[in-house]
N, C-alpha and C positions, 0 to 999 in steps of 0.2 A: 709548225716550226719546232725544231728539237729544242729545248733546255739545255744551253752552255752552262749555266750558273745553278749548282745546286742549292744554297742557301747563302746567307750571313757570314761573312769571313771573321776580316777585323779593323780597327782602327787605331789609325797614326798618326797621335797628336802631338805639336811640338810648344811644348810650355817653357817658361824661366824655370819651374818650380817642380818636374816630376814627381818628386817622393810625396809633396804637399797636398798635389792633384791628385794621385794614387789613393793616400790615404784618405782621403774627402770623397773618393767615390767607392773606398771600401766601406767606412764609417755609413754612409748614408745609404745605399743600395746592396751593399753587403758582398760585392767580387771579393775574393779574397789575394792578395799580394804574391805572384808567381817569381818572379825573381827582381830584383835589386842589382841597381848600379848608378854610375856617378851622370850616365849617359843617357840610362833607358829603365824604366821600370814597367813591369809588365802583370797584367791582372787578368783574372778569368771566373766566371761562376759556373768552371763546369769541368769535364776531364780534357779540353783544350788546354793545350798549352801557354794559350794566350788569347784576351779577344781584344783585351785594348793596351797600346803602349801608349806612354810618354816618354816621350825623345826631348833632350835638352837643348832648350834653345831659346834668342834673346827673343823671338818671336810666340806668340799665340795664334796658332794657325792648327790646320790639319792640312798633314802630309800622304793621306790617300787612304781610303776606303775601301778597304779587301772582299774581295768577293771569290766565295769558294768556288771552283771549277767543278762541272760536272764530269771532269777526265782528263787529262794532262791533251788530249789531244783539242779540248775546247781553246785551251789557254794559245794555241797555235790560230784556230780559227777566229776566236775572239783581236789579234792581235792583226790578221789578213784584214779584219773587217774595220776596227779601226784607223788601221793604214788609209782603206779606202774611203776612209771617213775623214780625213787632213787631222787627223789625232798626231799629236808630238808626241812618240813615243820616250820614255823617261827612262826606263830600265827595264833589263831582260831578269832583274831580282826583287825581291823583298824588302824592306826595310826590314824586315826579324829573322833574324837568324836560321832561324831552326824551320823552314817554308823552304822545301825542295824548288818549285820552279816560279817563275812569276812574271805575266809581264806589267809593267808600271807604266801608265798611261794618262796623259790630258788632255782632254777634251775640247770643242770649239768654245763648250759653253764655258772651260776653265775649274772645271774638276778634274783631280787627281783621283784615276781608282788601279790597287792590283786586282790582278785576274788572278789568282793561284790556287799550285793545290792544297791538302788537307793538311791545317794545322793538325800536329800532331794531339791526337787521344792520349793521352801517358800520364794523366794527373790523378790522386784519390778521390771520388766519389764524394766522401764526406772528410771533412776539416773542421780543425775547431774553432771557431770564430762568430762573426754574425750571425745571426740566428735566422737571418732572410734572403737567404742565397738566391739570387733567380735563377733561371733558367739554363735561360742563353742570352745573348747579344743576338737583338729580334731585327732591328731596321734602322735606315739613317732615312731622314728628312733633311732634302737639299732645295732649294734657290735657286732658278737661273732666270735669266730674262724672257728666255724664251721656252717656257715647258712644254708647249707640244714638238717644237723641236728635238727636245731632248727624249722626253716621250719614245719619239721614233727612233732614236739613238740605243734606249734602253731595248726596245723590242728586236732593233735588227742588227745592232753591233752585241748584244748581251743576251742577246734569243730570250728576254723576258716576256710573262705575259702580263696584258691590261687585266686588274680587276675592277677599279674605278674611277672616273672621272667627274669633271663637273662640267658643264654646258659649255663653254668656253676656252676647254682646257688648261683654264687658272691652277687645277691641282690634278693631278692624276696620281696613281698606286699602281707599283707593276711585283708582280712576282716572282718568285724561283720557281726549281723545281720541287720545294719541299712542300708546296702548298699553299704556304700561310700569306693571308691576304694583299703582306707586300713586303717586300726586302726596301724597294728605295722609294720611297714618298716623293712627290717635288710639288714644289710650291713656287712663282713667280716672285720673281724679285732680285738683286743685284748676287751673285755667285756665292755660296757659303754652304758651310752645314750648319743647319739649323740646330737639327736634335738627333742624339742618336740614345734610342731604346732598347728598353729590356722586358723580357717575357718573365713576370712575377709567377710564386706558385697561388695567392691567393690575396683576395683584398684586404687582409690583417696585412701582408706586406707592403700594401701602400698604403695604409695606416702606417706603419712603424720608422718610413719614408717622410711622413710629415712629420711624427715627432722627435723624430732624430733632426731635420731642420730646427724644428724648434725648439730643442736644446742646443742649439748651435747658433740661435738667435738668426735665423732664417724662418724663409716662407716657401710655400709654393709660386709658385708664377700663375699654375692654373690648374681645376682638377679640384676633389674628382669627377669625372664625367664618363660621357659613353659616346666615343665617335659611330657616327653615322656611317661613314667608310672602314670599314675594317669592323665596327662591332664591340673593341676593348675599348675596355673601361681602362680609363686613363690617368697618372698626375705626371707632373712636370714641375720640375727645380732650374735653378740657372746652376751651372757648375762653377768652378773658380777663376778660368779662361773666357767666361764668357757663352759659354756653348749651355747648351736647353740639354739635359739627361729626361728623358721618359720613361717611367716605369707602368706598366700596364698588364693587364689579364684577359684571357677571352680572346684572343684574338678570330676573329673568323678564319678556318682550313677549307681551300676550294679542293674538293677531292675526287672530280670529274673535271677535267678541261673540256672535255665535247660538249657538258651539259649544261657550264655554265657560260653565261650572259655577261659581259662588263656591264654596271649599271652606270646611268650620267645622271647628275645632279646639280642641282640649282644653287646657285650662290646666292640668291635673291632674297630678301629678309625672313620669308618662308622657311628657308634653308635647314636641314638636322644636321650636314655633313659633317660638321664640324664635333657636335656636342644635343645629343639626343634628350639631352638631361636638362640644360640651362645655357647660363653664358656662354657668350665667345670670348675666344682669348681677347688679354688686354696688348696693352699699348709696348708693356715690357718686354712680352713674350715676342709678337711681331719682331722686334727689332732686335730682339738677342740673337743667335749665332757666329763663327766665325771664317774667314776666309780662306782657303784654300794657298798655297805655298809649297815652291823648289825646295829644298834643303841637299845641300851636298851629300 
């Protein structure tokens, strides 16, 4: 099956609070602030023009999870294949401006995602600011009731591939085309995003992650560790909204699809999937995320 989806797009979230949210995930993870308004504020750690908005609004939700198009003609196919997937189609656009085509879509299981193409490259390389820029915006981890449904949703409406699973299909990882072990995570349970991640350059930046919490009279939620699936080494914060930010390094790159193997893994006390190093998450982290939402 061809690759529709070449990586990571962006995300659109809808807070009371934009600027507040913005700043609290430049401060602690270090994106730096791309443009400013009364509506939208928009941020990136990289020559995108954007990876994550805040859009104003009385709600705490996310308004749809972008996913880059492997070619303006996938974003047509992507959009044939949801049709015949009872998907309510939302919009033939973006929520950001500056995203030539898109289309905006919800799901059975009650995710909202764009399919579009190339946020724009057009930003300086280096800025003067935080000192721990990451990467990129690496992946979202979502929720549905039913994940191997969705699973097959990802693979044949989003031409993703399987890298990992667990014996039951409680968690599975699918990938892009760019390799890297998984663009959308899903995990079982009532509709949301859980967590959405970032690719660090090194683990002094998730060091500097925790102490920046804690000067802010914060903690981690969980971390650091080393998942079993994927391979990085991991932490996690709750953000201001509610939603779990992930900052992480190492990720595993599958760089043959013919050669490699999806692996399946046990959930059973046994278990590394999660955390190759120590605990499982707690009780906090389980039940953080936020719900998916229309907005005009």
């Amino acid at each position: 099956m061809t690759y529709l989806i070449r990586q990571m797009g962006h995300i659109a979230l809808a807070t009371p609070d934009p600027e507040g949210s913005a700043q609290d995930l430049s401060d602690i993870v270090g994106l730096a602030i791309i443009e400013r308004g009364t509506e939208l504020v928009t941020l990136s750690c990289n020559s995108r023009r954007h990876e994550v908005g805040y859009f104003k609004s009385e709600k705490r939700a996310v308004l749809a999870v972008g996913l880059e198009a492997a070619n303006p003609e996938a974003i047509d196919e992507v959009r044939r294949r949801a049709v015949g997937r009872h998907c309510e189609i939302l919009a033939d656009h973006s929520y950001f401006p500056h995203v030539d085509r898109a289309v905006r879509l919800r799901t059975p299981h009650g995710l909202i995602f764009e399919v579009h193409t190339p946020v724009p490259r057009d930003q300086p390389a280096r800025r003067i600011g935080h000192g721990a820029t990451p990467v990129r915006l690496e992946h979202v981890n979502v929720r549905v009731e039913d994940a191997r449904d969705f699973g097959d949703f990802c693979a044949n409406v989003f031409g993703m591939k399987l890298s990992d699973r667990t014996t039951n299909d409680e968690l599975m990882w699918f990938r892009a085309a760019d390799g890297f072990h998984h663009t959308i995570a899903i995990g079982t349970g009532p509709a949301k995003l859980h967590h959405y991640g970032f690719d660090a350059n090194c683990f002094e930046d998730i060091a500097m992650v925790a102490d920046t919490l804690s000067v802010k009279g914060r903690t981690m939620l969980w971390g650091p560790g080393r998942h079993g699936a994927g391979d990085n080494i991991f932490s996690y914060y709750a953000d201001p909204n509610g939603c779990v930010v992930e900052t992480s390094i190492e990720m595993e790159r599958i760089d043959c699809d013919a050669l490699f193997k999806p692996r399946t893994w046990s959930l059973g006390p046994e278990s590394r999937v999660r955390n190759l190093w120590g605990p499982l998450e707690g009780a906090d982290y389980r039940a953080a995320g936020i719900p998916f939402a229309v907005e005009p």
